[in-house]
C-alpha positions as CSV (number, residue, x, y, z in Angstrom):
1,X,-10.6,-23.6,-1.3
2,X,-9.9,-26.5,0.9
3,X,-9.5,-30.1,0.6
4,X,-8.8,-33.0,2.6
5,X,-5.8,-34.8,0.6
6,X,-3.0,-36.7,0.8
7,X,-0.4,-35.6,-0.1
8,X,3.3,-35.9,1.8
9,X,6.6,-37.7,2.2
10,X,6.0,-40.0,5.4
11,X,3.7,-43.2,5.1
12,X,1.2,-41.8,7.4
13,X,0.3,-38.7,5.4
14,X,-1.1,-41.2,2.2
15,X,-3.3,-42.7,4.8
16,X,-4.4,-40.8,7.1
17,X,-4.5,-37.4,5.0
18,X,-4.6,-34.0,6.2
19,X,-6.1,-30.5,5.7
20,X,-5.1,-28.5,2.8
21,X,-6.2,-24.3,1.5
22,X,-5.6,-23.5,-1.7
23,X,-5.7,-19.7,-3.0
24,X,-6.0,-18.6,-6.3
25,X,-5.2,-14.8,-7.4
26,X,-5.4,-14.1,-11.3
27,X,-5.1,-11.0,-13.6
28,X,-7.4,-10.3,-16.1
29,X,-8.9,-7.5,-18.0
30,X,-12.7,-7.8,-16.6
31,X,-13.8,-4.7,-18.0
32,X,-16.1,-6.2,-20.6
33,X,-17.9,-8.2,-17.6
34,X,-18.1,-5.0,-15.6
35,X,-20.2,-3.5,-18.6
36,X,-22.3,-7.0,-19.5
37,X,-22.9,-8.5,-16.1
38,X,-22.3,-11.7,-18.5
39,X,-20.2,-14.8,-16.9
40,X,-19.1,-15.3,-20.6
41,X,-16.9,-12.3,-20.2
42,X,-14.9,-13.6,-16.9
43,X,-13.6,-16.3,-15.4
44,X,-16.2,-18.9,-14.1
45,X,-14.7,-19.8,-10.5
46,X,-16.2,-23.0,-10.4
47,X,-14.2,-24.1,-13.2
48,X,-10.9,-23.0,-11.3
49,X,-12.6,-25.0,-8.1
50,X,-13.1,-27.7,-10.6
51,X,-9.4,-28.3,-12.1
52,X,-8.0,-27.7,-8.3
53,X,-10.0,-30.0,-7.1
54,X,-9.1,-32.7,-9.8
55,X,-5.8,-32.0,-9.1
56,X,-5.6,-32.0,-5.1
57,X,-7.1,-35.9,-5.4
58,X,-4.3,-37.0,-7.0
59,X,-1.7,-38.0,-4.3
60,X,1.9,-36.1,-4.4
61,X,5.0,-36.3,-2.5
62,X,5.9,-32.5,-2.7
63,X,3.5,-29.7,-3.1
64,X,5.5,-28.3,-5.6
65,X,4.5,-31.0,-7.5
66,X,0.6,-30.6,-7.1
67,X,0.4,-26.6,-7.4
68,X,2.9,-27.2,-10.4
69,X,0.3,-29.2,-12.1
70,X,-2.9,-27.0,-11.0
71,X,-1.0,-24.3,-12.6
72,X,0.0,-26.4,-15.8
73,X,-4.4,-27.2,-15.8
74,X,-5.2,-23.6,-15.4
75,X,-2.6,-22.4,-17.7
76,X,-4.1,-24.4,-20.4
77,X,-8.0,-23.8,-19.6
78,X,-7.4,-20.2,-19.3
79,X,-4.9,-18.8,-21.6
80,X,-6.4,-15.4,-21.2
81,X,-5.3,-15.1,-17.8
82,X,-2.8,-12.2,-18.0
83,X,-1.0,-13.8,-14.5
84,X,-1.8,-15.6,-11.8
85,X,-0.9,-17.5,-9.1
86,X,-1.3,-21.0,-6.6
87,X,-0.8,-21.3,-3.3
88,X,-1.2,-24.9,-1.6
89,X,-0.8,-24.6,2.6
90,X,-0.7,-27.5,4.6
91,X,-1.8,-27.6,7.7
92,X,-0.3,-28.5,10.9
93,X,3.2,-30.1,8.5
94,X,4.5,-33.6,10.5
95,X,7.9,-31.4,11.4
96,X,9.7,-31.2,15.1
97,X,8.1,-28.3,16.4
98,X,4.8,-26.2,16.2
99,X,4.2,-24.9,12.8
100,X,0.9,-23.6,11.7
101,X,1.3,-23.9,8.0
102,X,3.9,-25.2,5.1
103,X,3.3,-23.5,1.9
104,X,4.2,-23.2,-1.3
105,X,3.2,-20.6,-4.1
106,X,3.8,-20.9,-8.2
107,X,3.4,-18.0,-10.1
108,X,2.4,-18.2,-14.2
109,X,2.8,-15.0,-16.1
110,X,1.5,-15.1,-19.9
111,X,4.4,-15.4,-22.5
């Protein structure tokens, strides 16, 4: 998924923005939707693309922070998620150097 968003530390990231990708990976028995062919019997994506994207407008400081909160969302929505996790990248970070990416990843594992 990606989003333009504003998320960072320095003034000029809340204004001017940047490009973020966010990946979901979950576990989950699907073998009822392999037999049925029904989306009642999996996880609807666009509902995941839904709570990520509610969550990735609402400005953060740290990443942590905003996949922290997508998982808290998911978590809650989808409590039959065995595991799963969130992974925000941030392109092009404002650090001295070249760097490509600055990610972070929060895994959820059902109690």
């Amino acid at each position: 998924m990606e989003f333009k968003a504003y998320h960072g530390c320095l003034p000029h990231e809340k204004v001017r923005g940047n490009n973020f990708t966010v990946d979901f990976r979950g576990e989950l028995d699907l073998s009822a939707a392999a037999e049925s062919d029904n989306l009642d019997d999996t996880l609807n994506y666009a509902d995941i693309y839904d709570i990520v994207s509610e969550e990735m407008s609402i400005p953060s400081e740290l990443l942590e922070n905003v996949a922290g909160r997508i998982v808290k969302a998911i978590a809650a929505r989808f409590p039959q998620l065995e595991s799963f996790s969130v992974r925000i990248s941030k392109s092009r970070p404002p650090v001295d150097g070249t760097v490509q990416w600055s990610r972070v990843t929060l895994f959820h594992k059902r109690s």
